[in-house]
C-alpha positions as CSV (number, residue, x, y, z in Angstrom):
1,X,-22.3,30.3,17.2
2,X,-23.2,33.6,19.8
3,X,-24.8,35.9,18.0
4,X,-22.7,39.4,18.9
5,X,-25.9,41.1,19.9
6,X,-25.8,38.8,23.3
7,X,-23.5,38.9,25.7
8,X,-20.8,36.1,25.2
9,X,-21.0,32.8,27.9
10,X,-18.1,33.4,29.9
11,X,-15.4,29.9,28.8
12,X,-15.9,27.1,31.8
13,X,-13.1,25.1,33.2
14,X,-12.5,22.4,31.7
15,X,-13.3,18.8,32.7
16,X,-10.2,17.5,33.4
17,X,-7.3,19.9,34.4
18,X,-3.9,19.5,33.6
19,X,-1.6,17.9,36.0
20,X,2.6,19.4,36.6
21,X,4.7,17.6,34.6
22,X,6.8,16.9,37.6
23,X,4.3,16.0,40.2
24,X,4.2,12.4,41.5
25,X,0.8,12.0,39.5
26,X,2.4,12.5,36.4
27,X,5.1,10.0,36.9
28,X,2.4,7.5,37.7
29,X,0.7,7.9,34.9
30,X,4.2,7.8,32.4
31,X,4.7,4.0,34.8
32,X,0.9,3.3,33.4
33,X,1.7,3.7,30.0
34,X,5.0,1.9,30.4
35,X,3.2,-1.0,32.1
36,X,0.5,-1.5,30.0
37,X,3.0,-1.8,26.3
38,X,1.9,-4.5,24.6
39,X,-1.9,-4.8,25.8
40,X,-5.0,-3.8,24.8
41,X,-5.4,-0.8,27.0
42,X,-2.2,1.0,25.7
43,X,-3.8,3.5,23.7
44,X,-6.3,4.6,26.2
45,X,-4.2,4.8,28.7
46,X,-1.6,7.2,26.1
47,X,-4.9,9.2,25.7
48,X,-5.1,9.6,29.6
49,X,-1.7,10.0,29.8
50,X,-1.8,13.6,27.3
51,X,-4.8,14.8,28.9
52,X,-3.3,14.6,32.3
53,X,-0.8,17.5,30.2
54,X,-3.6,19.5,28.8
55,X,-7.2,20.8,29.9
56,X,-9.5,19.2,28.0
57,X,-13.5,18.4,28.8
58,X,-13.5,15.1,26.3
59,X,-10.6,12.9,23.7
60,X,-11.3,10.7,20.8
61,X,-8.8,8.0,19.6
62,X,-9.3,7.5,15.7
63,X,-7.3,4.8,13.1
64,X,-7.0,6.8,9.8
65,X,-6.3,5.1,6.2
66,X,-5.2,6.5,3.1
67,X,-7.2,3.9,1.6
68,X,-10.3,3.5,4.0
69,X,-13.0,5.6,6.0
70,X,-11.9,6.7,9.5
71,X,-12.4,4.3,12.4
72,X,-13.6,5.4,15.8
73,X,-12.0,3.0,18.2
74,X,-12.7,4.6,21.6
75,X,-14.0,7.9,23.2
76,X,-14.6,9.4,26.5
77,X,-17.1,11.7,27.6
78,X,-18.8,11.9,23.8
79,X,-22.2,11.3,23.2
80,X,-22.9,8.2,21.3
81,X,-25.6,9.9,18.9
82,X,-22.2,12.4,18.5
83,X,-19.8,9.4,17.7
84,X,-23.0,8.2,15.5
85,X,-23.4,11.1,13.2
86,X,-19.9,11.2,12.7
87,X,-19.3,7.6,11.4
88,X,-22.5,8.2,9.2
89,X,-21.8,11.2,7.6
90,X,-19.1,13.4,8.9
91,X,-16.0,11.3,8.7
92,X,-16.3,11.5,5.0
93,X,-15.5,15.3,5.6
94,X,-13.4,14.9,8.1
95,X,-10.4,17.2,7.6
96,X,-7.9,15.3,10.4
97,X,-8.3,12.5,7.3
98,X,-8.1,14.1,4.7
99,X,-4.6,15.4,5.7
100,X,-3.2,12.1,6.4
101,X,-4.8,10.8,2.7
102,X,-2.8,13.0,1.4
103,X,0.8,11.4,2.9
104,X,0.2,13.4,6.0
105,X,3.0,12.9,9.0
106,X,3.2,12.4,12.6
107,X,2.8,15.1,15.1
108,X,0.7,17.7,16.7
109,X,-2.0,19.1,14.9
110,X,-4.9,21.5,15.3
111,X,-7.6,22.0,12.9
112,X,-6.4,25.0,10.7
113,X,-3.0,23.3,10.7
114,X,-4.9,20.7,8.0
115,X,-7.0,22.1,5.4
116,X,-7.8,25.1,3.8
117,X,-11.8,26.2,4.5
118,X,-14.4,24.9,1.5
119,X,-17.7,23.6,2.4
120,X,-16.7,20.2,3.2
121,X,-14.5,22.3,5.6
122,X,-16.8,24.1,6.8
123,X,-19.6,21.2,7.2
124,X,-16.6,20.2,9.8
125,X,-16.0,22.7,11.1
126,X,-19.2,24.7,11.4
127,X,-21.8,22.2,12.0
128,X,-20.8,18.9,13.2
129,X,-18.3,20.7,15.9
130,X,-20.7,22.9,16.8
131,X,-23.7,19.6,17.3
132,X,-20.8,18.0,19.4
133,X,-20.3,21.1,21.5
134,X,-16.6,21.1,20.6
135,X,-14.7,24.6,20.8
136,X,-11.4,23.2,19.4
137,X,-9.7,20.2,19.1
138,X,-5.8,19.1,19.6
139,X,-4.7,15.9,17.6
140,X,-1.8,13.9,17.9
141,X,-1.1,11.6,14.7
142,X,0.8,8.5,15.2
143,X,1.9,6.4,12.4
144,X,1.3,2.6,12.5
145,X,1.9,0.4,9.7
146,X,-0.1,-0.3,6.0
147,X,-0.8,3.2,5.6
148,X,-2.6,4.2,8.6
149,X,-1.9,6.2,12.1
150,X,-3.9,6.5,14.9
151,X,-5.6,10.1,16.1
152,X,-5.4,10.7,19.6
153,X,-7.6,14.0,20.6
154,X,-8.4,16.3,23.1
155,X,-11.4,18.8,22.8
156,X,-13.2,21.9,24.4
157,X,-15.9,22.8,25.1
158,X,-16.1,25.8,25.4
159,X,-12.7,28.0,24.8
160,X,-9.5,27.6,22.8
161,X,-6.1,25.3,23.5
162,X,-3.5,28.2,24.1
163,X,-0.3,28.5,22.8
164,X,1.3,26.9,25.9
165,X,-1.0,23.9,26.1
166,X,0.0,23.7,22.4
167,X,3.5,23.9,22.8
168,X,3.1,21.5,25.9
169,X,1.4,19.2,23.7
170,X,4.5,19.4,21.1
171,X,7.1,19.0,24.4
172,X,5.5,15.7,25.5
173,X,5.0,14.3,21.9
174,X,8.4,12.3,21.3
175,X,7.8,10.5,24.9
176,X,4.3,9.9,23.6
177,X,5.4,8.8,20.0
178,X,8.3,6.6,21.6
179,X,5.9,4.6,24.1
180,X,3.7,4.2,21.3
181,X,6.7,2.7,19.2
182,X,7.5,0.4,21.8
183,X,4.0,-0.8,21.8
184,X,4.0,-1.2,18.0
185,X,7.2,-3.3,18.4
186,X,5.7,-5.4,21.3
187,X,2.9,-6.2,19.2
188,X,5.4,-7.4,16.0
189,X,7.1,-9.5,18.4
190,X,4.4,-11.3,19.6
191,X,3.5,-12.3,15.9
192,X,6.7,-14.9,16.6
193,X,4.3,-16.6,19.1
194,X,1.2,-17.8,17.9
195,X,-0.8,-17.3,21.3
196,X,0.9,-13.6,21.5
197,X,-0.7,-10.3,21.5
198,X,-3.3,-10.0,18.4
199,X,-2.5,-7.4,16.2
200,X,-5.8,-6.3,15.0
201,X,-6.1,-2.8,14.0
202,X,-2.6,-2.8,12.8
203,X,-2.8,-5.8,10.8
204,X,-6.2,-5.7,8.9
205,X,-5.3,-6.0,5.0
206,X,-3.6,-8.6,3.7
207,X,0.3,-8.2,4.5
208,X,3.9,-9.5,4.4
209,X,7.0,-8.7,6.2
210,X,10.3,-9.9,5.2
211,X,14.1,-9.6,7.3
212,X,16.6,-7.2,5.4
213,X,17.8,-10.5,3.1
214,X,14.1,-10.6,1.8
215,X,13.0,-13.9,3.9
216,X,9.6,-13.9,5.1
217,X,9.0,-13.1,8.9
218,X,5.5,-12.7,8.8
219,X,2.4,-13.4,6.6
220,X,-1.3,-12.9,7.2
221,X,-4.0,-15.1,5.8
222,X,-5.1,-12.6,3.8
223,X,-1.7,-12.1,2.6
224,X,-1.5,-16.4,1.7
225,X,-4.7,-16.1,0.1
226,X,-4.2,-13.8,-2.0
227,X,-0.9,-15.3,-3.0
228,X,-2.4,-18.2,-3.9
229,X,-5.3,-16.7,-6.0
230,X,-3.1,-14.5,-8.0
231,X,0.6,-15.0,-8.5
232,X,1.7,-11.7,-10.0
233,X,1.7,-10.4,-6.1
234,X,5.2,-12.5,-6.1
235,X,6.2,-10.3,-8.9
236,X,4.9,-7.0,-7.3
237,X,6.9,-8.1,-4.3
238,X,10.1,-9.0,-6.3
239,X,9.8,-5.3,-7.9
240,X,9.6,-3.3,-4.9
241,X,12.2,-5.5,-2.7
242,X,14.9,-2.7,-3.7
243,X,12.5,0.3,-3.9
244,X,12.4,3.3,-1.5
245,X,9.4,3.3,1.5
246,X,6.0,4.1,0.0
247,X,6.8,3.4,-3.3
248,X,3.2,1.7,-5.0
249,X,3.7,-1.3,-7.9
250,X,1.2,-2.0,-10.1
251,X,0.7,-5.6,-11.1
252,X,-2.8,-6.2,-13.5
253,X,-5.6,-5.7,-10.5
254,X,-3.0,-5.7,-8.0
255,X,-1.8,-2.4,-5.9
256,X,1.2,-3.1,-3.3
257,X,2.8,-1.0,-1.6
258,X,6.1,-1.1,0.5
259,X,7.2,0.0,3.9
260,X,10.5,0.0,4.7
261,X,11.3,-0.4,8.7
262,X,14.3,0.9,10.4
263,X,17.0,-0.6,11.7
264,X,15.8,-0.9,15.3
265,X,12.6,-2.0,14.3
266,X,12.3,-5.3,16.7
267,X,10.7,-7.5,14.4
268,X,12.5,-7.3,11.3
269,X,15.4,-4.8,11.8
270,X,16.0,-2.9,8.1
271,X,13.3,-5.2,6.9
272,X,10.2,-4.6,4.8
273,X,6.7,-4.4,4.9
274,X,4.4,-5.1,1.6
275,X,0.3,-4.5,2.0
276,X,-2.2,-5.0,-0.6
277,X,-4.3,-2.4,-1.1
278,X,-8.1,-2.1,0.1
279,X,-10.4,-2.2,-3.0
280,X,-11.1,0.9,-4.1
281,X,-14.0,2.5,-2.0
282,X,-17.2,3.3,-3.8
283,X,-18.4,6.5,-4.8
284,X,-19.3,8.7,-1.7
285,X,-22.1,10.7,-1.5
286,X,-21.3,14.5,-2.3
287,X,-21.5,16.5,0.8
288,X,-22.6,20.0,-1.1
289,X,-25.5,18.0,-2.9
290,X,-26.3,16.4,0.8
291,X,-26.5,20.0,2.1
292,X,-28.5,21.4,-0.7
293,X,-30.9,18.6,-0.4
294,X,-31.5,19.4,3.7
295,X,-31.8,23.0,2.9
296,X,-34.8,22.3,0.5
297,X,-37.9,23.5,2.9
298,X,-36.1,26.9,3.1
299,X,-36.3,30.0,0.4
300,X,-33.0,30.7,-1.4
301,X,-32.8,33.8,0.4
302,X,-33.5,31.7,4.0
303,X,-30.8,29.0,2.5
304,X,-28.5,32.1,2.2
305,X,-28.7,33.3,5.5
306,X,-28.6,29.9,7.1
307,X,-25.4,28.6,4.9
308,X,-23.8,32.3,6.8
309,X,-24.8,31.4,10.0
310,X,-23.6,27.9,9.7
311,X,-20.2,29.3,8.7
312,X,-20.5,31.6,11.9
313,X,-21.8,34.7,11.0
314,X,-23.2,37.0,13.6
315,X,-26.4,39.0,12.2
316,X,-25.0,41.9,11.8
317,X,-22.4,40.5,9.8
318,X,-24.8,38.9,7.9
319,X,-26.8,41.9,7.1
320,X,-24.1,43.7,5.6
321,X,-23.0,41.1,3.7
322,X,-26.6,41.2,2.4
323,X,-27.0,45.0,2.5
324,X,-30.4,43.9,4.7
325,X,-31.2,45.2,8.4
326,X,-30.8,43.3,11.1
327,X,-34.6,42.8,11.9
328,X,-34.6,41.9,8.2
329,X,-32.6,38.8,9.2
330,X,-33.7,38.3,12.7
331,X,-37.5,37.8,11.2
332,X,-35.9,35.2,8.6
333,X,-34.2,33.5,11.3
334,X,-37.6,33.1,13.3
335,X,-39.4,31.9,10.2
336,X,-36.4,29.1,9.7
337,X,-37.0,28.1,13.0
338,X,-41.2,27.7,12.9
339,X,-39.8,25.6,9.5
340,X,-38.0,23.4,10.9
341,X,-39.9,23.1,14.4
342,X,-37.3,24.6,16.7
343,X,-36.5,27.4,18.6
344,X,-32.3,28.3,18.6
345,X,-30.2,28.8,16.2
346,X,-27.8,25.8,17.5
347,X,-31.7,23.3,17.2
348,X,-31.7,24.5,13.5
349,X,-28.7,23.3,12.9
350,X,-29.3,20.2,14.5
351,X,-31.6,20.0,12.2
352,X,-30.3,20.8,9.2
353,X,-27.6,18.0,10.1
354,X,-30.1,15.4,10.9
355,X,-31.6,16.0,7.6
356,X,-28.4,15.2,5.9
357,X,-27.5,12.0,7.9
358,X,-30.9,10.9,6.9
359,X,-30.4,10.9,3.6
């Protein structure tokens, strides 16, 4: 957040610059990826392999649920009090999650491709991306299996991703998606052997997979357990063994729902997938009341001008918003600061967001 009285920071190169997608360093990477299918260090190395596409200064990879909280599984050049505030308190209001809640797709998505601005927006948006120093941010979803996908991002700095690093983003994705598909299927395979490849982080609820004739391929112990503890799941599964994909069947305390694979799926071509839903998660803490509650040393009129600056309002904008002068709002800005014990706009809020994850 500049204030357009100052001159504006001229935007720095990025970290990492993109590579030509038919230079010899590009091909070695795509053979990384391809080697690596299967393994643990598939999805780091498909990370590596879209920055090498795109400049970028720092990538996340995320698993999303429809029916759990967002999981940070690795990161690279992120702080780890950055990756901490936002398990604590800013994946609940994370926007990349709440589109794929909402039967989001696979793809490439930037941030105003995913929600429409509000405060939990805008808590997003305005002050956890400006604590992590990120400019923008380029996902790419990926769907795995029981609901869930993994996020794979890039982010600035400082600047935007431009229309061609979008569109080159878009270019590379079926390669990307495919490699990723052939890992998924590697995985599934291995289930056959019992010293295979672990699934974990595909495989985490309880969950059967049956061949297109409805015999079972795979089971978890999750899935046997909770078989045995309640036999209506045998009904739920009997129900949805002619239903269309993501079709949900109720049975007393029991939510299923089914997947249906394609036919080239290696595992169980034309087969299905049934996954027992997560309890349902608890009541989350509201982030408006969070916010409120942080603001609480500050005067309404000081809680006005900081909730405009945290949606990235210059001064002057501010002031004619508030039909104030600008030295009106520069002297409220300097008494937030001696407040809250700082001295920049981007400290306060720091603050202000340390406040909330404290509560």
């Amino acid at each position: 957040m500049v204030d357009a009285d100052q001159p504006r920071p001229a935007a720095k190169p990025a970290r990492y610059s993109a590579v030509r997608l038919n230079s010899p360093e590009w091909f070695a990477r795509v053979g990384e990826v391809a080697r690596v299918i299967g393994s643990d260090r598939f999805h780091r190395e498909l990370v590596e392999l879209a920055g090498a596409a795109i400049n970028h200064d720092a990538c996340w990879i995320i698993r999303y649920s429809r029916v759990a909280p967002p999981d940070v599984l690795y990161t690279k050049d992120v702080a780890s009090d950055v990756v901490a505030y936002y398990t604590n308190l800013y994946s609940s209001v994370d926007p990349f999650s709440e589109y794929w809640r909402k039967n989001g797709s696979p793809g490439v998505l930037m941030l105003n491709d995913v929600g429409s601005p509000g405060r939990s927006w805008d808590m997003y948006h305005k002050v956890f991306q400006t604590l992590a120093s990120i400019s923008d941010e380029l996902g790419m979803f990926f769907s795995t299996v029981g609901h869930c996908c993994f996020g794979l991002f890039l982010e600035r700095e400082t600047g935007r991703f431009s229309p061609t690093d979008i569109e080159r983003a878009r270019l590379i994705f079926p390669m990307l998606e495919g490699f990723h598909r052939s890992h998924l299927g590697a995985l599934f395979n291995d289930l056959r052997n019992p010293r295979g490849t672990q699934v974990e982080g595909f495989i985490t609820r309880p969950t059967l997979i049956e061949d297109r004739f409805g015999v079972d391929v795979f089971a978890n112990d999750a899935w046997r357990d909770a078989a045995r503890r309640a036999p209506a799941l045998g009904d739920a599964v009997e129900a949805l063994r002619v239903a269309p994909g993501g079709t949900i069947h109720a049975a007393g305390p029991l939510t299923v729902k089914v997947e249906v694979f394609d036919r080239d799926f290696p595992l169980a071509p034309g087969g299905r997938m049934y996954v027992l839903d997560a309890p349902q998660r608890g009541v989350e803490d509201d982030p408006d009341r969070l916010l409120e509650d942080a603001l609480g040393i500050f005067t309404p009129r000081e809680r006005e001008i900081l909730l405009l600056l945290m949606n990235g309002q210059t001064t002057g904008e501010i002031a004619q918003k508030l039909s104030l002068s600008k030295g009106t709002i520069k002297n409220c800005r300097l008494r937030m600061y001696r407040k809250a014990g700082v001295g920049s706009e981007r400290a306060l809020v720091k603050h202000v967001m340390q406040s909330i994850g404290a509560r």
